[in-house]
C-alpha positions in Angstrom: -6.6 1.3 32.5 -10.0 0.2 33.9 -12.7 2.8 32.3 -16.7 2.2 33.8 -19.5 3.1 31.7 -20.5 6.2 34.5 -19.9 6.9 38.1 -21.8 9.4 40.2 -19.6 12.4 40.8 -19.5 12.7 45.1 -17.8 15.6 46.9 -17.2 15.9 50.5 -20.1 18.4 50.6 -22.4 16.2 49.2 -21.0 13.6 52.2 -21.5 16.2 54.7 -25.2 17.0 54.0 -26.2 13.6 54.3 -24.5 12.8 57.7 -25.9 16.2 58.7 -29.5 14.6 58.3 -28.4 11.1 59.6 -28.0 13.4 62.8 -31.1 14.1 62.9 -35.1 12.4 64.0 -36.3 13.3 60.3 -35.4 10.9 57.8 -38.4 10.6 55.7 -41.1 13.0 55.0 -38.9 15.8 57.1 -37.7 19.3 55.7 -35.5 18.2 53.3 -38.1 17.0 50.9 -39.9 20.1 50.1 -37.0 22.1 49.9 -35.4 19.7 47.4 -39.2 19.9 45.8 -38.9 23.5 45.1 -34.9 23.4 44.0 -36.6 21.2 41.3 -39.5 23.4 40.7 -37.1 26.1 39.7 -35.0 24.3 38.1 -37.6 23.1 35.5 -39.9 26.5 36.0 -42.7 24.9 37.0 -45.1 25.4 40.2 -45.0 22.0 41.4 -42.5 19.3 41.7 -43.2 16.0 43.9 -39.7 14.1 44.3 -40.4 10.4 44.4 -38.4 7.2 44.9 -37.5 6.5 41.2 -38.7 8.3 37.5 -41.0 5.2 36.8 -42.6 5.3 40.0 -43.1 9.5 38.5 -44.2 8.4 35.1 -47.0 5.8 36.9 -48.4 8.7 38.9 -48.6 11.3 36.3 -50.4 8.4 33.6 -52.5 7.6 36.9 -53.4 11.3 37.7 -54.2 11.9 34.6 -57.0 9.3 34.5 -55.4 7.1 31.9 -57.2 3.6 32.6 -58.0 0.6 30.3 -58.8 1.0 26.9 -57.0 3.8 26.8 -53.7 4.2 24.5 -50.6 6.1 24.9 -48.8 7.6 21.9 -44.8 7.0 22.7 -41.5 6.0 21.3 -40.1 2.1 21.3 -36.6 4.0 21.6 -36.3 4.8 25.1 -35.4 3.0 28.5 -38.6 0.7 28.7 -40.0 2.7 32.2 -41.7 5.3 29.1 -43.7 2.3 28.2 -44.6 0.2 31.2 -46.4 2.7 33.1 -48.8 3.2 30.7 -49.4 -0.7 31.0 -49.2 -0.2 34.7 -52.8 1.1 34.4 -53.5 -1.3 31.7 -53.4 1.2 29.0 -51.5 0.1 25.8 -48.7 1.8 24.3 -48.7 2.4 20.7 -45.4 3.4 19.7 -44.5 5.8 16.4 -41.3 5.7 15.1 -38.0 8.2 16.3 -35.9 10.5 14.2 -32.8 8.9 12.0 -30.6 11.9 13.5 -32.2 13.1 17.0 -33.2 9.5 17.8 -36.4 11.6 19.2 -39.7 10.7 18.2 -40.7 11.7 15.0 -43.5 14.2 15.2 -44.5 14.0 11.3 -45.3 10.3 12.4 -47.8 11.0 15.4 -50.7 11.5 13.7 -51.0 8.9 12.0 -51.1 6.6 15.0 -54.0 8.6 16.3 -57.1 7.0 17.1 -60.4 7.9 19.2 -59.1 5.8 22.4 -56.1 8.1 22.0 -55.3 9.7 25.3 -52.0 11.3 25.5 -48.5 11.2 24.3 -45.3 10.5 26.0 -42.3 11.9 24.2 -38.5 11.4 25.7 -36.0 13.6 25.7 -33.3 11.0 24.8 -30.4 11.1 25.9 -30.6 14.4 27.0 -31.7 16.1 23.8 -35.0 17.7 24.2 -37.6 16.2 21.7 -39.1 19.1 19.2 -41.7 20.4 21.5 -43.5 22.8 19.7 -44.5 20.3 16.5 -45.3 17.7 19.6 -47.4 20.5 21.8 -49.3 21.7 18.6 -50.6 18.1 18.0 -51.5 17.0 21.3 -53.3 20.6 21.5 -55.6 20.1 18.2 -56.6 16.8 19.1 -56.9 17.9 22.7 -54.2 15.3 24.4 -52.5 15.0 27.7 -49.0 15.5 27.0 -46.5 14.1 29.0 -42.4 15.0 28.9 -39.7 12.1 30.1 -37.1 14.6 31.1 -35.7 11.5 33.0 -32.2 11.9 31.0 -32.5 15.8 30.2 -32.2 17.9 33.9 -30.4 21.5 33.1 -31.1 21.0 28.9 -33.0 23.8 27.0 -35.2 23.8 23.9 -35.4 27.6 22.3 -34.4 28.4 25.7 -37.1 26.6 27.4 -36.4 24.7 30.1 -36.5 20.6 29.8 -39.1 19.5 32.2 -41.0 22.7 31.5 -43.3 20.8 28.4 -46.7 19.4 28.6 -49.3 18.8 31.4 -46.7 17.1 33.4 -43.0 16.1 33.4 -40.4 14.1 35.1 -36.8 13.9 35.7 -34.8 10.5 37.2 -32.1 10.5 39.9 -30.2 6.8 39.5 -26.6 6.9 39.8 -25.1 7.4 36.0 -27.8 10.5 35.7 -26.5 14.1 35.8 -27.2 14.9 39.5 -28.1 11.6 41.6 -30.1 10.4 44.9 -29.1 7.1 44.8 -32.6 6.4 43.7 -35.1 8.5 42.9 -37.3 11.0 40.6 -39.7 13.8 40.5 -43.4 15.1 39.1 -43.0 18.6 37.8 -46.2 20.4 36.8 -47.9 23.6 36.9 -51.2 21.6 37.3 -52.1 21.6 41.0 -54.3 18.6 40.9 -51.6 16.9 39.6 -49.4 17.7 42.1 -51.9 16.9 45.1 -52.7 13.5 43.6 -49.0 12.8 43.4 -48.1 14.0 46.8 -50.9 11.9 47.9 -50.3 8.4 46.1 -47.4 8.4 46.5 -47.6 8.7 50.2 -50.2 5.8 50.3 -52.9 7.5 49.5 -53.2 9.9 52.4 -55.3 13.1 51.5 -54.1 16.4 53.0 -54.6 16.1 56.8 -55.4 12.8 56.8 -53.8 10.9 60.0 -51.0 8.3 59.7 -54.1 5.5 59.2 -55.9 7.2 57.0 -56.3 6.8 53.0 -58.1 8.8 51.2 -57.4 7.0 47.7 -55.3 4.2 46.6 -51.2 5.1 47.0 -48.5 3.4 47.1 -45.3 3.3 48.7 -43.3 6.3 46.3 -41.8 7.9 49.4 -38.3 9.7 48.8 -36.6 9.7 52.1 -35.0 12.7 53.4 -31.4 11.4 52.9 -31.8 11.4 49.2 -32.9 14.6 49.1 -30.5 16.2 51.1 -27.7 14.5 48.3 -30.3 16.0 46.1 -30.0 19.4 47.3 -26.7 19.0 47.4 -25.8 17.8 43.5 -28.8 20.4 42.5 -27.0 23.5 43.7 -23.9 22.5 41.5 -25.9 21.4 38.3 -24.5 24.4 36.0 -20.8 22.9 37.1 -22.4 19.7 36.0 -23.3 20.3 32.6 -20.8 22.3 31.7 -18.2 19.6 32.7 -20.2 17.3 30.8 -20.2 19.2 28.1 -16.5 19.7 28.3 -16.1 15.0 28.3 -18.7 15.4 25.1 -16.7 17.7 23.1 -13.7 15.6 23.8 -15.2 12.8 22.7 -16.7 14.8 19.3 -13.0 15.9 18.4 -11.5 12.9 18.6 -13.8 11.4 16.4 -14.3 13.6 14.2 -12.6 12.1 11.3 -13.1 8.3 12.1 -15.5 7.9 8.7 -16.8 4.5 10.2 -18.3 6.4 13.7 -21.5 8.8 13.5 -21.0 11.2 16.1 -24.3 12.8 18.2 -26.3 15.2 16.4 -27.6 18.2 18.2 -30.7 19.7 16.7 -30.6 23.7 16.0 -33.7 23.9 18.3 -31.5 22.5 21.3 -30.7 26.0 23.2 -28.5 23.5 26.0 -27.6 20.5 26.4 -26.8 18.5 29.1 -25.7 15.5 28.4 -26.6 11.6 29.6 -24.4 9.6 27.7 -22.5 9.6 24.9 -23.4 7.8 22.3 -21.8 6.7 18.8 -23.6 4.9 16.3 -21.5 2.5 13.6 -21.9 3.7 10.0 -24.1 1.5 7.6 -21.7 -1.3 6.5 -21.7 -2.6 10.0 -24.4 -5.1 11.3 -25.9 -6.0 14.8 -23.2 -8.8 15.4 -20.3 -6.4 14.7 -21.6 -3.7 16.9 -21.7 -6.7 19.6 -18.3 -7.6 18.9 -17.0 -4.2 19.0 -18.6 -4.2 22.7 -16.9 -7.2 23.5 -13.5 -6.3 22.6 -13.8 -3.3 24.3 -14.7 -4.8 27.6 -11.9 -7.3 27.0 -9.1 -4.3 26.9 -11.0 -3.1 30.3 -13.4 -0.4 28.7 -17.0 -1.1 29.5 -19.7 0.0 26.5 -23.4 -0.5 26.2 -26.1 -1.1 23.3 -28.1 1.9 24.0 -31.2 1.2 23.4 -32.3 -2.3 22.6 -35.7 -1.2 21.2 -38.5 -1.5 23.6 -41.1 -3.4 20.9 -38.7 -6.0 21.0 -38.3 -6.9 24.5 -39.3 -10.5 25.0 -42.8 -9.3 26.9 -43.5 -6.7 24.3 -43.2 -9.4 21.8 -45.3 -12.0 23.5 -47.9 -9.7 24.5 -48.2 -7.6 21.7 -47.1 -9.3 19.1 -44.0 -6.9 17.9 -41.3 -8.0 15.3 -38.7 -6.5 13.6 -39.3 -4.3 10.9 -42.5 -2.5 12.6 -40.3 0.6 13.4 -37.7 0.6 10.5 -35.7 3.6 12.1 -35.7 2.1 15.7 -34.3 -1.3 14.1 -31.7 0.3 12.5 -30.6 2.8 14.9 -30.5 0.0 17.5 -28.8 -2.4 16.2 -25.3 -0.1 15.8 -25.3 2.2 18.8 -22.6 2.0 21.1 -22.1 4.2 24.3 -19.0 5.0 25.6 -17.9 5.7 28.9 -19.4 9.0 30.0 -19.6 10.7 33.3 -19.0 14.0 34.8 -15.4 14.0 36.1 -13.8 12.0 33.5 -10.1 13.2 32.6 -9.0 13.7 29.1 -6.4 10.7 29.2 -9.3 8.5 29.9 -11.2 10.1 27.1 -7.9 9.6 24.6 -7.9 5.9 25.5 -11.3 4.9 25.0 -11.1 6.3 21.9 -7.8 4.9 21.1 -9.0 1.6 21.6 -12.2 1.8 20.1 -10.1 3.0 16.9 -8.2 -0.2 16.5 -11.5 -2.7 17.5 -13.3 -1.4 14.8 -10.1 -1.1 12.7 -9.7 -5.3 13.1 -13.6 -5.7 12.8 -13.8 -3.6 9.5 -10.8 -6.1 8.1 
């Protein structure tokens, strides 16, 4: 049995409404992009959503809306996929990063303060691997020190904290569209806000700068090319209208997995913190217990793709990346928990419509790797 790490789950209908707008003279900037746009407001009850062509191009905006320039820092977490980082650098800010959560893998809020200082502009917290961060210890701090807050719902569409919608927290949020996320575009990404000049500047960089009735060869402001083109948002639209199917089959692969693991005393199992009203789930990720080092966690991954199962490290810690290191000067050790956590995750195969047989051997096999390793 050949088992991927995801795959995008594509029906017929989802087929159908993009040949429908292949058919079609509008395949950029037509009507399928503001009707995605507000599928995505509601979905995240916010005012505003501006889809773009990825969730990094989304983070750059929101960091460059908010006037976030040089000299500037950025409060974040070095556990995350490295897009929460770079566009703070983007706009030649610099990231200072605070440690995450030994359970959650969040970032720690008791830590935040401490990393404070007067060029301290805002905070970017991710909602990793589709658990929502603790929002209201995160919101109270960015309030008393007046902070932009910024949410990296990239992994988290359709989760809930106390009810709360992910995407709903802070000044400005995002959500990501690539192919192994919950509902997929191909490519792509969105702004969600209830701030209006957030949303204008958005809608207008990432249209080349073009102000609100500006012609075709006008630019108000510096943009870019962030365009979504009408195609991915009608497989938007599409994958949107099902996302309660989504999750819930999702959730159905996770508690599968949770089951079956259960009593394997060498496998930590996800946690889900009490404040997490819904969950809808990225991946599914395992971390080794303690007596197991970085190279075993490799091997483990090795043997597994050998027998035909493909697993990831998830995540190699951000601090660490070679340009991190060269540029910042990061080692090991400067975020203990990060380190640690790192070194023995492992995700397994994860996606919407996988079977329970699929499920059973992944976890068969990953029994006897680690059963050989541990020897």
């Amino acid at each position: 049995m050949k088992i991927p790490l995801s795959k995008p789950w594509i029906t017929e209908e989802d087929i159908r409404a993009v040949e429908e707008v292949m058919k079609t003279q509008y395949l950029s900037l037509g009507p399928k992009l503001p009707e995605f746009e507000e599928k995505l407001a509601k979905v995240a009850n916010r005012k505003y959503a501006v889809a773009v062509n990825s969730g990094t191009s989304a983070l750059h905006l929101i960091v460059r809306s908010l006037g976030i320039k040089e000299g500037d820092e950025v409060i974040t977490t070095p556990f995350s996929f490295i897009a929460s980082s770079n566009c703070v650098l983007f706009e030649r800010a610099k990231p200072v990063f605070v440690d995450i959560k030994p359970d959650t893998y969040n970032i720690n809020p008791d830590l935040i303060e401490n990393a404070i200082t007067e060029k301290t502009k805002a905070i970017i917290a991710v909602d990793v691997f589709g658990q929502p961060a603790d929002w209201d210890k995160i919101s109270e701090i960015a309030k008393k020190h007046n902070l932009f807050l910024i949410e990296d719902s990239a992994e988290a569409i359709g989760s809930e904290y106390k009810g709360k919608k992910a995407g709903s927290f802070g000044d400005a949020a995002i959500f990501a569209f690539y192919p192994n996320k919950q509902i997929t575009t191909g490519e792509g990404g969105a702004v969600l806000t209830d701030s209006e000049e957030v949303a204008m500047l958005s809608k207008s960089m990432r249209n080349q700068g073009r102000g609100e009735g500006d012609t075709w060869l006008q630019h108000t402001r510096l943009g870019y090319n962030y365009r979504i083109s009408d195609i991915n948002c009608a497989l938007g639209i599409s994958q949107v209208n099902r996302l309660d199917e989504i999750v819930k089959r999702r959730n159905k692969v996770a508690g599968m997995y949770t089951e079956k693991l259960k009593d394997v005393d060498e496998i930590v199992t996800p946690f889900v913190a009490s404040y997490v009203t819904r969950t809808s789930w990225f991946v599914y990720v395992i971390r080794l217990s303690d007596k197991f080092s970085k190279e075993q966690r490799d091997t483990v991954i090795e043997e597994m793709k050998n027998r035909g199962i493909q697993t990831r490290n998830y995540f190699a810690p951000i601090h660490l990346q070679p340009f991190y290191v060269k540029e910042f000067g990061f080692k090991r050790g400067d975020f203990p928990v990060t380190d640690f956590v790192s070194d023995r995750t492992i995700s397994l195969p994860f996606y919407t419509t996988m079977k329970e047989e699929e499920v059973d051997y992944v976890v068969k096999n990953l029994k006897e790797v680690i059963g050989k390793i541990k020897k």
